[in-house]
N, C-alpha and C positions, 0 to 999 in steps of 0.2 A: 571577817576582816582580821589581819595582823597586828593587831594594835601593839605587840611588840618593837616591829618593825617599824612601826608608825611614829613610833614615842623616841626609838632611835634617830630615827630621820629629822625628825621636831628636833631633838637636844642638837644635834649636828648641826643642822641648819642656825641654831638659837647661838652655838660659838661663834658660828663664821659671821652672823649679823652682830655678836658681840664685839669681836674681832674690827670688821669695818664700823663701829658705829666707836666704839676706843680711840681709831687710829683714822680713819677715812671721813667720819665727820667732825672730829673733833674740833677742825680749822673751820668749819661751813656752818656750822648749826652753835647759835647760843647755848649759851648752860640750859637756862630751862626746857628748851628744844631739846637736846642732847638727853636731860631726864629722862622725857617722856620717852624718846626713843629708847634708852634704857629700861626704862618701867614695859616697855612690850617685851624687849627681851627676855626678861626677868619672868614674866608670868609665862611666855612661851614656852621657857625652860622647866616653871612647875608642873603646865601640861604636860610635858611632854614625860615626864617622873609619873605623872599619875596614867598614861598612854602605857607604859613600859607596867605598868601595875597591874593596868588590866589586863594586859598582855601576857604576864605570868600568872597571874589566875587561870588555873587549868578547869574552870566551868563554865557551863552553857548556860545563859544566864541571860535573859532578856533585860536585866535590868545592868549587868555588866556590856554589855553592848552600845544598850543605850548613852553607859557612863562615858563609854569610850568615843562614841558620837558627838555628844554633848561638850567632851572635854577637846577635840579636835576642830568641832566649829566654832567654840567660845572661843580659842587659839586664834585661831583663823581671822574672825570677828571682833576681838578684844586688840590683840597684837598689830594686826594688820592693819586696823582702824589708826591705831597710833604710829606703824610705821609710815603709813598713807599723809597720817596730817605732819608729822615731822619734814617729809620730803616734797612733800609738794606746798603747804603751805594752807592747803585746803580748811580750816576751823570747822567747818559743818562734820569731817570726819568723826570729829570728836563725838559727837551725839547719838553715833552707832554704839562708841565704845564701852558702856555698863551692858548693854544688850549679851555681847561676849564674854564679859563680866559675872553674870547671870547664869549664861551659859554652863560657865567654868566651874561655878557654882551649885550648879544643879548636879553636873556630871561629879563632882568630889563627893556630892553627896549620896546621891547613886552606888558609888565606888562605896561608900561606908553601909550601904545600906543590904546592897549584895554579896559583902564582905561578913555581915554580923550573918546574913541566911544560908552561909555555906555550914 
């Protein structure tokens, strides 16, 4: 997989949700609503740094792969979670959201760990 490509597309995508949730929710969504929607972007855009990491790592690397899986569905799972309960309203969202979290977490460290074995 491109996880270069992947990590670009994450940060790209992570502006223009930065962008509408700045200016497009600002009037719809309370402050603390507007946070959390914030706080997904915000970890979005670390994955998507640590995608663009693995991506430049030029080895083969079972565990740099894994990081790069880990770090795309913790995104996916963590971010989503909180963009899901910002807009819709859903609270139960929230309960997925350390799962992603975890995720994110695993995969950073993955990233450090097949970093130290090159």
């Amino acid at each position: 997989m491109n996880f270069l490509s992947l990590g670009a597309g994450l940060a790209a995508l992570g502006v223009i949700l930065g962008a509408f949730g700045a200016h497009g929710l600002k009037n719809v969504l309370d402050a603390p609503m507007l946070q959390i929607f914030e706080t997904g972007v915000r970890y979005q855009m670390y994955s998507a740094f640590g995608l663009i990491a693995v991506g430049l790592v030029r080895t083969e690397s079972p565990l740099l792969s894994w990081s790069g899986w880990l770090l795309l569905a913790g995104t996916v799972v963590f971010s989503g979670s909180l963009y899901g309960l910002t807009l819709t309203g859903l609270r139960k969202l929230g309960m997925i959201t350390p799962l992603g979290g975890l995720m994110m977490i695993a995969g950073w460290i993955l990233l450090a760990v097949a970093a130290r074995a090159r």
